[in-house]
C-alpha positions, -999 to 999 in steps of 0.1 A, spaced: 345 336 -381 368 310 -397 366 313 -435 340 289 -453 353 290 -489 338 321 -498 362 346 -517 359 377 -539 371 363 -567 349 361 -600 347 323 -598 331 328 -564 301 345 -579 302 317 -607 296 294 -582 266 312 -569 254 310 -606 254 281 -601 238 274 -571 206 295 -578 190 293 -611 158 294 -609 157 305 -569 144 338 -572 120 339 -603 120 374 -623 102 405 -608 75 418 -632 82 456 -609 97 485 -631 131 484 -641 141 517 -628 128 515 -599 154 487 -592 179 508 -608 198 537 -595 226 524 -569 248 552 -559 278 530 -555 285 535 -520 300 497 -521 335 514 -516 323 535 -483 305 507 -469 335 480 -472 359 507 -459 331 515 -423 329 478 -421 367 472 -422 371 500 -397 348 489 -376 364 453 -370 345 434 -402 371 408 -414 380 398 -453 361 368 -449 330 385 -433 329 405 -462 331 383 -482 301 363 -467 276 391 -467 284 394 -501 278 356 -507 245 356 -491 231 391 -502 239 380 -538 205 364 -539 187 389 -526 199 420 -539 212 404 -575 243 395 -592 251 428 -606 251 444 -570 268 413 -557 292 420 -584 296 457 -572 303 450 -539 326 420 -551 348 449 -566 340 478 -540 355 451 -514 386 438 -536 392 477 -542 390 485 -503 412 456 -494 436 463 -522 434 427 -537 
């Protein structure tokens, strides 16, 4: 998959600021029951390299997923995948 711009730098999450005010309107669900990630980022970067997932995959899911799962996990897996990929 040829790379389409997307990196895992922090101004690649700026952009997606950016992009998608006002996208996903707030949740009026419990906090906590968002909460309580186990940060498993790290793991999952590492299975996915193993098993073939290039940099700029990664870095796509992460793109993509931002919206849907939310910055700060965006912002996770941002680092768990830098980390992994010792950038």
């Amino acid at each position: 998959m040829p790379s389409q711009g997307v990196d895992l730098r922090a101004d690649g999450l700026e952009a997606m600021l950016d992009a998608l005010p006002g996208v996903f309107p707030e949740s009026d669900g419990d906090i906590e029951l968002r909460d309580g990630r186990l940060g498993e980022e790290l793991v999952d970067v590492r299975i996915a390299l193993t098993n073939g997932i290039t940099k700029d995959e990664i870095a796509e899911v992460i793109y993509h997923a931002a919206g849907y799962a939310g910055f700060p996990a965006a912002t996770a897996a941002r680092t768990a995948a830098r980390e992994a990929l010792g950038v």
